[in-house]
N, C-alpha and C positions, 0 to 999 in steps of 0.2 A: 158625687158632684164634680163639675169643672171649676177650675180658676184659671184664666190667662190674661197676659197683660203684653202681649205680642206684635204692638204696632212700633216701638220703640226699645226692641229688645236687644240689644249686641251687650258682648263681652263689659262693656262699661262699664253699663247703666244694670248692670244683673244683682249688684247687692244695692243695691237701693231700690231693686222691681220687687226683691225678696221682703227688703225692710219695708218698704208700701203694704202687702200683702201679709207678711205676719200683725201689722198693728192692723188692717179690714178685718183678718183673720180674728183677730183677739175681740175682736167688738162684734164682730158673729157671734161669735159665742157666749157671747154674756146675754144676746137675746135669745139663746140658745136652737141657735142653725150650728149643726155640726158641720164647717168647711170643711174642705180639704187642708190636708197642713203646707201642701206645697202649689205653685204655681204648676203649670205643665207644660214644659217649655214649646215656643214654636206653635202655640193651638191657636190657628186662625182658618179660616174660609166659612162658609155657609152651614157646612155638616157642623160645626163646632157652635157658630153662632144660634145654629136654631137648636142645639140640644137640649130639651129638657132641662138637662139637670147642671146646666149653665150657671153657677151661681154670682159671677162677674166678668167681664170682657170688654174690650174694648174693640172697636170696629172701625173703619174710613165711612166718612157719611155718605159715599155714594153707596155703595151696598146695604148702608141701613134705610136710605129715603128709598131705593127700588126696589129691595127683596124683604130687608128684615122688620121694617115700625110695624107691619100689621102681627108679628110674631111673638116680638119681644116687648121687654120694658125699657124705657130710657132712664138710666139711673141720672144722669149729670154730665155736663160738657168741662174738661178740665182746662182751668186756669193757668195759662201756660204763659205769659208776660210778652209776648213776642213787640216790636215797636209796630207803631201805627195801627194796632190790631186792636180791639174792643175787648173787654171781658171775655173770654169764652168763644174768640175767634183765632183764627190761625188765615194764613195766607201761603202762596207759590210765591218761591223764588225760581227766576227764568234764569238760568244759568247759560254760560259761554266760556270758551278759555280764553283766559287771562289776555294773552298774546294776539287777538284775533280784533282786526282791525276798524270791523264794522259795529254801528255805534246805536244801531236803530231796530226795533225790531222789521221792518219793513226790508231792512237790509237782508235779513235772515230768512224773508218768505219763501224760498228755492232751497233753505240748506236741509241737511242732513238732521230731521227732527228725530228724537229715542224720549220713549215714554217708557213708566216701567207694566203698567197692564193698562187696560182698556177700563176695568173696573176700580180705578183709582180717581177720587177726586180730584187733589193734587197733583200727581202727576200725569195724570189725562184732562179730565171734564174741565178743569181749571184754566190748563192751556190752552185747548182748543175753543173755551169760551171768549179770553182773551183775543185770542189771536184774532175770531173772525168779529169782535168787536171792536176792532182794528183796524177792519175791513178786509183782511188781507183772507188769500187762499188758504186753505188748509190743506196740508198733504194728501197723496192719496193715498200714501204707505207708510207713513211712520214705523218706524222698528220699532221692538220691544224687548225689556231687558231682564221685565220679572224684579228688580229692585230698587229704589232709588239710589242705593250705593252704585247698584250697576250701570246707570245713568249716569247717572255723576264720572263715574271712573272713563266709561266711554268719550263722555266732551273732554276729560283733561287728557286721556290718553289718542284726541283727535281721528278716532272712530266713527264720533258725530258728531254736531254743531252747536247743537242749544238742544237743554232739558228742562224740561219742570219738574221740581222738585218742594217736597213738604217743608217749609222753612226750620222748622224744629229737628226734621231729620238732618237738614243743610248744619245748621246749627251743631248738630251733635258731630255731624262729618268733619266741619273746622275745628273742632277741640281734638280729633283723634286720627284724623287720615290727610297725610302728609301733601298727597296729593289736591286736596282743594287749594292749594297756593297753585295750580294752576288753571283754576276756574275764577269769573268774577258775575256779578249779578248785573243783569242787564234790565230788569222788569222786576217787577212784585204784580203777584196776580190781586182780584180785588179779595177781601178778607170774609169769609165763610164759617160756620159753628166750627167748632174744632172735632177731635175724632171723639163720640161721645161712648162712654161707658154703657154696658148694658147687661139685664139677665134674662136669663127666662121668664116667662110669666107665673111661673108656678112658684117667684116667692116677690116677699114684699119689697117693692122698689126705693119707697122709703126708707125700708129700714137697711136697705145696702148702701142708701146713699149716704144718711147718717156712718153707716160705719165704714164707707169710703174717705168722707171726711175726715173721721177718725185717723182712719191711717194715714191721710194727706199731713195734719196735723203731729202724728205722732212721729215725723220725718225730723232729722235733724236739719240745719241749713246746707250744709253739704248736699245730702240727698236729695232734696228738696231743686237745688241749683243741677243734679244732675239729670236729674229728669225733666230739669224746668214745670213744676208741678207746684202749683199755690193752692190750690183750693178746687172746688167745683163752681161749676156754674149752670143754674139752671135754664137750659131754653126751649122753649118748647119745640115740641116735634115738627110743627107746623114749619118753624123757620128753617129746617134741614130741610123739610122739602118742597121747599121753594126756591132753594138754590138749582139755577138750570140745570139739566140732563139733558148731555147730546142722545142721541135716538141709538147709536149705537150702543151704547153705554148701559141702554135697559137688558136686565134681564128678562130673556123669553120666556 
């Protein structure tokens, strides 16, 4: 079997991904599914989501509403407290540096946009939804960084201009990388499911989600604040994919 839990994984947040997943782990097995004992670090993309023998993971909803709902099951969307956000929603923050004098996004329709992939809710489909909701042009090149660390460090280190970034990863970047004192948020994009957990088809969604809960619960408040992690929430499938997709964005 797989376990990964690789949407929000750095140095930080690793004993409390551990401590998540030993108490899912333990309530596995009392319904007796033999998990894995350990996470696996870094398991994420397509090959990993549609395995088999996937027994929890977590995914970005653009990749679950375009390639994975018809494959997998959705265990629960996580309760993650962010402001202005609904139960079981998350939102983009439009990031800029600190120092940079324009105040509008319209100011910014000519700069230097960096996403971190094309197949990122948050950090693409989100912006770009925004933006031409806006009315404004969208680039014809936007660069790409592969991270939202990598994004982020680019606007502060004036590489590019404005990014879109997963508020929860933003989040997690102000508690640990020095460098966001020189980014400030310019935008919040509109608020969308959050990244939803998922397994294979080949076990009960139920009963992982009950024993998601489990480990959600069996978190101290520490752990709990570091992952920003309350509880689950359920939404149906239907509202992840109904959040727009730019056309680029689908997988062929």
């Amino acid at each position: 079997m797989i376990a990964s839990l690789p949407m929000y994984e750095r140095a930080e947040t690793l004993d409390a991904l551990h401590a998540l997943w030993s108490g899912v782990r333990d309530a596995l097995l009392e319904q007796g599914i033999d998990a894995p004992k350990h996470l696996t670090p870094k398991a994420c993309g397509l090959n990993v989501w549609l395995d088999e023998k996937l027994i929890l993971s977590q995914t970005c909803g653009l990749p679950f509403r375009t390639a994975l709902h018809p494959h997998v099951h959705l265990v629960g969307s996580p309760q993650v407290r962010l402001p202005a956000c609904p139960p079981g929603y998350y939102r983009s923050v439009i990031v800029v540096r600190a120092n940079d004098a324009r105040a509008t996004l319209k100011e910014f329709e000519f700069s230097r946009v960096i996403c971190n992939e094309v197949g990122s809710q948050s950090g693409y489909a989100a912006l770009k939804n925004h933006w031409q909701n806006a009315g404004l042009s969208w680039p014809n090149a936007p660069r790409f960084s592969g991270a939202h660390r990598a994004s982020a460090l680019a606007v502060a280190s004036a590489d590019a201009d404005l990014a879109a970034l997963d508020a929860l990863s933003y989040h997690l970047m102000q508690q640990h990388d020095a460098f966001t004192r020189e980014l400030r948020v310019l935008e919040y994009t509109q608020p969308t499911p959050t990244l939803p957990f998922i397994c294979s088809k080949q076990f009960d969604a139920a009963l992982v989600n009950q024993a998601l809960k489990t480990g959600i619960r069996s978190l101290n408040e520490i752990q709990q604040n570091t992952l920003s992690l309350y509880g689950l929430v359920d939404i149906p499938v239907e509202t992840y994919l109904a959040v727009p997709t730019p056309d680029e964005c689908r997988i062929k």
